[in-house]
Structure formats: C-alpha cells, structure tokens
NUZANU-996342 format. One record per residue: x, y, z of N, C-alpha, C in turn. Coordinates in steps of 0.1 Angstrom, whole numbers, plus 5000, padded with zeros to 4 digits. Layout:
N
XYZXYZXYZ/...
end
This chain:
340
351909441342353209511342353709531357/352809601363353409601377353409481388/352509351383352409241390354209171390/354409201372355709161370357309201375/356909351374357809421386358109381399/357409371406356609331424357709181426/357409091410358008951411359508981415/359809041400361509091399362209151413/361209221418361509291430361909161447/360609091441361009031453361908931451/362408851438363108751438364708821447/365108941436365809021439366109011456/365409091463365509061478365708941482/365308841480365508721487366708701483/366908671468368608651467369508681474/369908841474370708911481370908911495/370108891505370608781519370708681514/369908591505371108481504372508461500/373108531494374408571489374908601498/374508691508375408761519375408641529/374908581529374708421538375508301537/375508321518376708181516378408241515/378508401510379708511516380408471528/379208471535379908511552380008301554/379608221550379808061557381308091548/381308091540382808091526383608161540/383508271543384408331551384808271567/383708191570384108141585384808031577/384507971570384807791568386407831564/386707961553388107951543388708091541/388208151558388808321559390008341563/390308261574391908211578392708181569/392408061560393408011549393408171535/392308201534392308321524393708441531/393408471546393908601552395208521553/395708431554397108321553397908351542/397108331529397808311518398308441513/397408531516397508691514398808711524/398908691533400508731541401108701540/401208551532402508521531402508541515/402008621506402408711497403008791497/402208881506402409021511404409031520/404108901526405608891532406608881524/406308741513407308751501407908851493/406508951492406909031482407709151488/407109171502408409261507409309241514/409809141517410709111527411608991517/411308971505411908891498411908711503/413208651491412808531494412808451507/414008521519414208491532412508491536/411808501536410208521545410108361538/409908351532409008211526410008141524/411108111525412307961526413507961536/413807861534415007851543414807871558/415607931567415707941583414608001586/413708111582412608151587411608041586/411208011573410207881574410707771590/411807711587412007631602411607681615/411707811616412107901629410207871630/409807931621407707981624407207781624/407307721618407107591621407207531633/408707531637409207481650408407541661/408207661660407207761672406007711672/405007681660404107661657403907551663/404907471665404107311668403707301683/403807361691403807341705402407431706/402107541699401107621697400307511693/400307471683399207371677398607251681/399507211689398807161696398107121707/398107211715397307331726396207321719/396407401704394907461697394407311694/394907161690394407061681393207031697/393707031706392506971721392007051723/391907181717390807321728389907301717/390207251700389007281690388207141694/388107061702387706931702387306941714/387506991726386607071737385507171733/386107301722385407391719383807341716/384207241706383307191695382007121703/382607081717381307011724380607141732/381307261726380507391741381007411749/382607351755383207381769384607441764/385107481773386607581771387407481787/388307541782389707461790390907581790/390707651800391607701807392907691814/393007521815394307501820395107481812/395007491800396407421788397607451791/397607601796398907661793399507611807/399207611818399607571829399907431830/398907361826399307201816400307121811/401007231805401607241794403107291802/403007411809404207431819404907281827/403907271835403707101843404307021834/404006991825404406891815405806861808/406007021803407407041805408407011817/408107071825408707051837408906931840/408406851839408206701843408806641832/409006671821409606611808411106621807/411706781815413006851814413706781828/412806741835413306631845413406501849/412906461839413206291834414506311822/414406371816415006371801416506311805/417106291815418606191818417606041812/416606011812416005881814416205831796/415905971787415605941774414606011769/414106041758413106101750411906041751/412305861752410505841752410105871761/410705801773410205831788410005971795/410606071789410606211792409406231786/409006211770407506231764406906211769/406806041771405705971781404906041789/406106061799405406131812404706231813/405406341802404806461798403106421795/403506351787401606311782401006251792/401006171801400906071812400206201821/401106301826400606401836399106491831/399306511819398806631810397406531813/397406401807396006301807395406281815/396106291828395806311842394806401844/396006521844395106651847393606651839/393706631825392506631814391606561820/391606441823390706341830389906401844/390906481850390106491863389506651857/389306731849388406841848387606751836/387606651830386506611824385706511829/385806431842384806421850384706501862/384906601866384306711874382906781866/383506771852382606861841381206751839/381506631833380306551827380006481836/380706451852379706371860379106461873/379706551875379106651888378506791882/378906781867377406891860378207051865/379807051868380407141870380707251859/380807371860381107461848382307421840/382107421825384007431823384807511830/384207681825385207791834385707781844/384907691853385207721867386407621868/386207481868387007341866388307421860/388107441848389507451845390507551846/389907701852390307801856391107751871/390307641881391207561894391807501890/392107421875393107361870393807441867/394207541863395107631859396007631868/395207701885396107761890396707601902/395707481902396807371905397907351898/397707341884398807281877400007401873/399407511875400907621878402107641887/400607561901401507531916402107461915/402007361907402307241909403607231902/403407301888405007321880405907461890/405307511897406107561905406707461919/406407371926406907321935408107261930/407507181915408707071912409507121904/409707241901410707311895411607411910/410807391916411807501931411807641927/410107671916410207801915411207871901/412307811897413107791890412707791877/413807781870413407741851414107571855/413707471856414307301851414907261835/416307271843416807251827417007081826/417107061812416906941806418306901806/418806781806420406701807420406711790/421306681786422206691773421806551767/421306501759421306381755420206381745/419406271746418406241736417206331731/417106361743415206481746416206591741/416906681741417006791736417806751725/418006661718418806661701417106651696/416206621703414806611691414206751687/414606851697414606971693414907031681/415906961675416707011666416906871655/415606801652415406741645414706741631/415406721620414806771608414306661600/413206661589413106571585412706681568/413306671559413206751544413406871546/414006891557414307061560413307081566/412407041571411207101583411406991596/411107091604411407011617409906851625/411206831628410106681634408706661636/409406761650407806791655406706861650/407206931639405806991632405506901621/406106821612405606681610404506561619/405106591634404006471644402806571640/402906721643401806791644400806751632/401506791619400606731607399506601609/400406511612399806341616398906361621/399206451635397906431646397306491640/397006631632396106711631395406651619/396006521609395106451596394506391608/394806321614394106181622393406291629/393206371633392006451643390906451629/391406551618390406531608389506421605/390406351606389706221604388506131613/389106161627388006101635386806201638/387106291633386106401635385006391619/385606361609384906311596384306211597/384806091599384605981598384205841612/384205921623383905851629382905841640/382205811648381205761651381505911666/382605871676383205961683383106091673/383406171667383806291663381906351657/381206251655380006301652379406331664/379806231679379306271687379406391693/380806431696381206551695380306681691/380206681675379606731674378006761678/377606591682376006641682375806671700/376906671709376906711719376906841720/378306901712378107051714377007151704/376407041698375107131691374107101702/374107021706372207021718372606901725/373006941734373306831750372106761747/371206801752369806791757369506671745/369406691732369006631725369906491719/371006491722371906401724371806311733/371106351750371206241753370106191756/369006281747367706151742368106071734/368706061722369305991717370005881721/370605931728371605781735373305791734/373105921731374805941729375405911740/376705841743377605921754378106041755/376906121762377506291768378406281773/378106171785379706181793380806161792/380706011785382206001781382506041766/382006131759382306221752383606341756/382806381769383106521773384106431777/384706351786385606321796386906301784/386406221776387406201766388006321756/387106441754387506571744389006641760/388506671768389306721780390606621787/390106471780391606431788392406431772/392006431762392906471751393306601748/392906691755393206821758394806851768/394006741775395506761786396606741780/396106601774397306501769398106601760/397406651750397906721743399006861748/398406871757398907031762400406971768/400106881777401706791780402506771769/402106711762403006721744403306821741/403006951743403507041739404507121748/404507111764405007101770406607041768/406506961765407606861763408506921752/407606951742408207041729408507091729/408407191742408707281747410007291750/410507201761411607191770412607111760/412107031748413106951739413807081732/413207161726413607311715414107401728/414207431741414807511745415607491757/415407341754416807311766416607311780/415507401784414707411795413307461800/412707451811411307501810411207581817/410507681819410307791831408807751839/408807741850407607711857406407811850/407307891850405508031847405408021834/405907881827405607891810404507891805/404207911796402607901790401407991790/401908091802400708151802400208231788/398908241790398408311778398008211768/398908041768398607941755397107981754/396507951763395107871767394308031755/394508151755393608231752394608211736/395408251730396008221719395208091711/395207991722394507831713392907911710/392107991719390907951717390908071706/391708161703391708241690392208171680/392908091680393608011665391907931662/391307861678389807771669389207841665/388807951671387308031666388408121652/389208141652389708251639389808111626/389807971631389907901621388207831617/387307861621386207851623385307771629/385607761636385107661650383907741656/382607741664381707811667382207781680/382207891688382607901704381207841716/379707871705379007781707378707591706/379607591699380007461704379107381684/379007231682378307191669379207211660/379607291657380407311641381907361646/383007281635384307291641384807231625/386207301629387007211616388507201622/389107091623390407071629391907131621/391407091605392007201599392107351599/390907361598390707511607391507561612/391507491624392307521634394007581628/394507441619395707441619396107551617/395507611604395407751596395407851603/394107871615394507951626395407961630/395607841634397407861643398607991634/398707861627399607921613399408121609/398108121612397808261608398408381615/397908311628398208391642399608391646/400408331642401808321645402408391635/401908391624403008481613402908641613/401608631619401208801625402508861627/403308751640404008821650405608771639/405608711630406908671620406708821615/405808881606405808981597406109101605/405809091617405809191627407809221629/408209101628409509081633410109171622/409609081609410609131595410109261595/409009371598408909471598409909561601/410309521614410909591621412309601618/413109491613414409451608414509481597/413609521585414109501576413409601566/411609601569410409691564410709821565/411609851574411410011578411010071585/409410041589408810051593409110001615/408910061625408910031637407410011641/407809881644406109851650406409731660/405509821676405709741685405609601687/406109511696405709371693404109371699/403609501714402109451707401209461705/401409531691400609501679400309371681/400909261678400709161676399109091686/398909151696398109111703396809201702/396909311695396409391690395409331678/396509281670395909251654394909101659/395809041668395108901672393808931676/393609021686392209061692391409121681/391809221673390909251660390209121649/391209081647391008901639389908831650/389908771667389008731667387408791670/387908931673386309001672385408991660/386209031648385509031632384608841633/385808771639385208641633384008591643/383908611657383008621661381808711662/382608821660380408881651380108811640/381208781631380608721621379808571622/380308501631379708401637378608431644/378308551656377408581659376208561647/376408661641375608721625375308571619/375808481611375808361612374508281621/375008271630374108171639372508221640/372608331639371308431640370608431629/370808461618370708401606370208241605/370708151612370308011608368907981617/369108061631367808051635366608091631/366808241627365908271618365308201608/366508121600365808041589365107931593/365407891604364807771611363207801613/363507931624361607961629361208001618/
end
C-alpha cells in the first residue's frame, strides 16, 4: 500500500516540472505570436474596425519594415553569441548616403545604401573573428564612427532626398500593403530558410552554441561570424534607405536606439541572447509585437479615453524583455541541469 503511494507520489513530481518545462519552451518558441494575436483583438474590439484595416494597417507595416530589418541581421548575429551595436548609426549613414544619390535613381540610391552598411558590417566582423576582439567593444566604435560619419556628410543637417524615383517607392503599394514590407516578408522567408535548411544557418547555430566545439569540428568560425555582421550591416543600410524613401529625408542623428529595439524584437521573439537557438520568424513577430505596443498606445489616447504617456511604450517594451529573458534564464538552467 504504501510502496504504491511513494510510486504515485513520485511519478506525480517528476511530471509536473516536466509540464512546467514544455509550458515555458511553448512560451519562448510562440509567446510573441500568442501576446500579438491577443492585441490585436484587444485593439479590434476597442478601437473598432479602423485598428485592424485600411490606413492604420499601412501606417504599422510601412514603419515596421525598416525596424525589421535592423531586427532580421541582429537575430543572425544574436544567434552566433555576439551583439552589434552599430545598426542604428548604420542605418543613419545609409540613409544619408541613399537621400544623396537619390537624383541618380532608386537602384543606385539602394545600392549604395547597402554597399556602405556591408562595408561597415565587414570591417566589425573581421575585427571580431580574426583579432578575437569583443562584439561590445567593435561595435559600440562602430556606432560612434558611423554616426560621425552620417554627421560630416550630411553638414550636421537632416539630407533631403530630390523628387523622383527613390521617394515615389515610399509610397509604393502592392494589394494595399506597402512594398517594402512585402521585400521584408521575402527576406525574412529566405532568412528562414537558410537558417532551416542550409549548411550556413546550422553553422550559425553550432557557433553560437560552443565556439570551442565548432571549431574542432571544422566549422568556419570565422567566416561564419564575418558573414552574420556584414549582413547585419547590409541590412541596417536597407533600412536606412527605407528610411529616407518614406520620409523624403534623413536626419544624421537617425536611428538611435534601433540597435536596443532590434535586440528586444530577437530575444521577445525567442532568440537566446546566449547565442545556439534562434527563430527568424521570431523575430518578425517580435518586431510586429513591439511596434503595435506604441499603435494601441496611440489609439488609446485618441480615441480609448484613456491618456497614456508615449513612454509607456518603453516601459511595456522593457517589461516584455525582462519576463522573456528570466524565462530564458529559467530555461537554460533547466537544460543544464538535465544534462549533468
């Protein structure tokens, strides 16, 4: 009788951290898309059908894409263990250099945008994988070159863009959603994908899970890392550009803050800030999450009744990534344990 008890007793226990184990992965892997769908209920239902169609949908998309893609290169940095501090400054640069070709045309204005940004990416990702330098450090002196630098060539100034091709893409629709958050989609399947399916995106991963053990293996560490940070750049220039196409102009001191926003949309989409485990969709959803924060925040105030400062918004953002990183803490701690 009591042997039988003792049994019941202990299956019981073991279960129950197991449950609270596969809970909390459910919650890192599909907490963002869950806390997503809930708001934009929550929005619908009070703020009616304006929250979910028509001009608002365009308005949070169009914003979104220049965000997201900042976040598509920091989760692909993240995921090897390193962070990248210059995006937002990157991304200023990029603009600027994009709002000042744009007499040339849209491609050539992109181009360059991306051309600069790959630059920059390149030279903090071999500072990082061949001189054994910190991310923080590298890309924190990328920040403040590539801020100078969109400050020299702008004269300090906001550089406005000429009238022609590069700013009609701003204002480019394709099914009633705008262009550029269509390219964003593209890039963000095809990141999925090389991150799924291909030889690169596993390395990624097996870098930012155990350097060390990767390159007994034979992985390319290096040109791993060099490659996650010059598509970081790249990226951050492209968003730059998207920048200066949707508002006609760039301000030198643009961006700041992208760089801490991107690494809350990875880790709030479940990306481990320790680096090994990542999801690019993730990410997107983070994005998505984190930005409608500050939409509902808008309609609150216009329409809810309710007066609430804009920041809140930075408020709720910093609550969102603390919960997800204890929980990831909690998580990781948990796996080791199960390991020893």
């Amino acid at each position: 009788m009591s042997t039988s008890t003792g049994s019941t007793s202990t299956g019981s226990t073991t279960t129950a951290p197991a449950r609270i184990g596969r809970i909390g992965r459910v919650l890192q892997k599909q907490g963002a898309l869950i806390a997503l769908i809930v708001l934009v209920v929550f929005g619908t239902l009070r703020y009616g059908e304006s929250f979910a169609t028509g001009f608002n949908v365009q308005s949070v998309l169009a914003d979104d894409a220049k965000y997201a893609l900042v976040a598509l290169g920091m989760c692909f940095v993240i995921m090897t263990g390193g962070i990248d501090l210059s995006v937002g400054s990157v991304a200023a640069l990029g603009g600027v250099v994009a709002v000042q070709l744009s007499g040339a045309g849209l491609v050539p204005a992109v181009l360059a945008a991306v051309a600069v940004g790959a630059v920059a990416g390149l030279v903090n990702g071999v500072l990082i994988a061949r001189f054994r330098l910190a991310p923080f450090l590298v890309t924190l002196a990328s920040l403040l070159v590539a801020r100078g630098l969109a400050l020299y060539l702008a004269d300090a100034r906001s550089a406005v863009a000429q009238p022609g091709g590069f700013t009609a893409f701003g204002a480019w629709k394709l099914l009633g959603i705008p262009v550029s958050f269509w390219i964003v989609a593209l890039l963000f399947a095809v990141g999925a994908l090389v991150l799924d399916r291909t030889d690169f995106g596993r390395n990624v991963l097996a870098v930012g899970g155990n350097e060390d053990a990767a390159r007994l293996m034979g992985l390319p560490v290096d040109r791993t890392k060099v490659a996650v940070y010059t598509l970081s750049g790249a990226l951050a220039g492209t968003a730059g550009a998207f920048l200066g196409a949707q508002t006609g102009s760039v301000d030198a001191a643009a961006g700041q803050g992208w760089e801490l926003s991107a690494i809350a949309a990875v880790v709030v989409g479940g990306t481990l800030l320790t680096g090994g485990v990542g999801s690019v969709l993730g990410t997107l959803v983070g994005v998505l999450l984190l930005q409608l924060i500050f939409n509902v925040i808008v309609f609150e105030n216009s329409r809810g009744g309710l007066q609430i400062s804009s920041y809140w918004e930075s408020v709720i953002r910093g609550a969102f990534l603390l919960v997800v990183v204890l929980l990831q803490v909690r998580l990781t701690r948990g796996r080791r344990a199960a390991l020893a």
